[in-house]
C-alpha positions in Angstrom: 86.0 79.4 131.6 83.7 79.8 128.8 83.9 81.0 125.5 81.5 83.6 124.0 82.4 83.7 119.8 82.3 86.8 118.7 82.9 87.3 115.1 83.8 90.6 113.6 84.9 92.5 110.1 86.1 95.5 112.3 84.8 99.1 112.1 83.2 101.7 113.9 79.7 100.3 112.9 80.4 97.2 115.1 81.5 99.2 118.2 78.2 99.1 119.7 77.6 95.3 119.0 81.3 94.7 120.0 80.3 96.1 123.7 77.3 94.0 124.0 79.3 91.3 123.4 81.4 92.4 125.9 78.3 92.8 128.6 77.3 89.3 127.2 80.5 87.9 128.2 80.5 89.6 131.6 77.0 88.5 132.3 77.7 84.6 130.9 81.2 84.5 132.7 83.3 84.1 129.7 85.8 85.2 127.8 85.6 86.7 124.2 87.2 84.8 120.7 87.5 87.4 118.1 86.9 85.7 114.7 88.0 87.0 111.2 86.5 84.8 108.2 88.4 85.6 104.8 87.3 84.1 101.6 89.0 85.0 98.5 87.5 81.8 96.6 85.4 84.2 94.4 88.9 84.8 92.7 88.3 81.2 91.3 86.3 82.4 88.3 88.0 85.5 87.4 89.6 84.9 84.0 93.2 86.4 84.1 96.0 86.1 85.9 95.3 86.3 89.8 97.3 86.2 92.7 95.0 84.8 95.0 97.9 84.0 97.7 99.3 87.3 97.6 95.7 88.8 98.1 94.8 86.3 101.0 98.2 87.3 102.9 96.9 91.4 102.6 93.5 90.0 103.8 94.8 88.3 106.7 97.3 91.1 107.0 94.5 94.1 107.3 92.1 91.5 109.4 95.3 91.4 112.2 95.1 95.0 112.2 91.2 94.9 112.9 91.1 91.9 115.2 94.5 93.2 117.5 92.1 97.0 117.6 88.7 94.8 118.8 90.9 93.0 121.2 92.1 96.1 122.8 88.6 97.2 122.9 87.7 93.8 124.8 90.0 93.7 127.1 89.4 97.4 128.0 85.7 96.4 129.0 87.8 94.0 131.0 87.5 90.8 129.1 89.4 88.3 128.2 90.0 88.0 124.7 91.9 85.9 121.8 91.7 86.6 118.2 91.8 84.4 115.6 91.6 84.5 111.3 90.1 81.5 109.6 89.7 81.1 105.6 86.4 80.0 103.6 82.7 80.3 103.9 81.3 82.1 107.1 79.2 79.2 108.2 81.9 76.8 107.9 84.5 78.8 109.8 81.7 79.2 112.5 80.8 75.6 113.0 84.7 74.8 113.0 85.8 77.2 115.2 82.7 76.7 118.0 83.7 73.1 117.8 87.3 73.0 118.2 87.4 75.8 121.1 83.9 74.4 122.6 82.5 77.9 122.1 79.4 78.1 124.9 77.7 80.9 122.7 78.0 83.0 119.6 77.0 86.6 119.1 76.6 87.4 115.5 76.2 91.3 114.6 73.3 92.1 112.2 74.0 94.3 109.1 72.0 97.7 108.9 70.8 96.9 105.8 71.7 93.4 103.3 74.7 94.1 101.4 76.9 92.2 98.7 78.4 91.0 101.9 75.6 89.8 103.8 71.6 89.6 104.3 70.1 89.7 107.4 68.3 86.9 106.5 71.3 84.8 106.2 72.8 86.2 109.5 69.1 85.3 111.1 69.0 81.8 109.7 72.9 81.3 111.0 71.4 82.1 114.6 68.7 79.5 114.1 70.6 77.2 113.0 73.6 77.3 115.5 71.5 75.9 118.8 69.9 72.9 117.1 72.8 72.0 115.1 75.8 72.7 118.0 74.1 72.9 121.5 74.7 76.4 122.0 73.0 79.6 122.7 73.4 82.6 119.6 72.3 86.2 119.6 72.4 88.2 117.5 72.6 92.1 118.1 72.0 95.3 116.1 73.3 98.9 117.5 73.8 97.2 120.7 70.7 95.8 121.5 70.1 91.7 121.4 67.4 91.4 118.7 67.5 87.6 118.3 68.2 85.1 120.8 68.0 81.1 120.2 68.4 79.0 123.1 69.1 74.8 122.0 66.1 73.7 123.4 63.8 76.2 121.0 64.8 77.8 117.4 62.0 80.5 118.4 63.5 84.0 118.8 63.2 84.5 123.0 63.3 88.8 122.4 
C-alpha cells in the first residue's frame, strides 16, 4: 500500500487541507502518515534556567492530542491512517520520515499568510525540493485546493 505524508500542527484551519489529503489518498491508493515536527532547540540560547525536557514532553503531549483528533478525521473519510511525532527541524523530520516509511508522496499545507512559524516561500521551496531530492511527488494545498504540485521528473509547478 502506499504512503501519502501528511504533516500537520492540528487546528481547524487545516480541516480543509486535511480532507484533500484525504481525496489524495483515495485517489493515489494509499494510506495517510500523520506527522508532528517539535523543535524546542530555540530554548538553546535563552539565558536562564530552562527545562527544555519538561517542555518537549508537553509538546509531544498536546501534538498526541492533535495528531489522535486528525486521525479520527482520516479514518472517518475512510483512510487509513498512522500518526507519528518526530523532534528537530521540519525539513529534516520530512526527509527522515519519507525515507524510512518509503513515503510515495507528501502533501504539505500552505500558511494563509507567513508567520513566525513559517513562510510560504519556505513551504514552496520544500515542495520543490522533495521530488528531485527523494523521488516523490509533493503538493501542496491551501483551503483545500492543490496549489502546487511537483512531479520528480520536473520541479515546475503542474497547477
Amino acid at each position: 500500500m502506499a504512503t501519502l505524508l501528511y504533516p500537520t500542527r492540528g487546528g481547524d484551519t487545516t480541516y480543509r487541507n486535511q480532507d484533500r489529503a484525504c481525496d489524495l489518498a483515495k485517489e493515489l491508493g494509499a494510506d495517510i502518515l500523520l506527522l508532528y515536527v517539535g523543535n524546542v532547540h530555540f530554548l538553546d540560547h535563552i539565558a536562564g534556567p530552562v527545562h527544555v525536557e519538561v517542555l518537549q514532553k508537553e509538546l509531544d503531549e498536546m501534538a498526541e492530542f492533535l495528531l489522535a483528533v486528525a486521525e479520527e478525521r482520516v479514518q472517518k473519510s475512510g483512510v487509513k491512517a498512522k500518526r507519528l511525532i518526530k523532534h528537530g527541524g521540519f525539513r529534516e523530520a520530512l526527509k527522515e520520515t519519507i525515507q524510512e516509511f518509503g513515503v510515495s508522496a507528501v502533501v504539505l499545507g500552505r500558511p494563509a499568510h507567513d508567520t513566525a512559524l513559517t513562510t510560504i516561500e519556505y513551504i514552496s521551496n520544500i515542495a520543490k525540493s522533495i521530488p528531485a531530492e527523494l523521488n516523490i511527488e509533493s503538493f501542496v494545498v491551501h483551503e483545500g485546493q492543490i496549489v502546487e504540485h511537483y512531479q520528480p521528473s520536473t520541479t515546475e509547478n503542474t497547477e
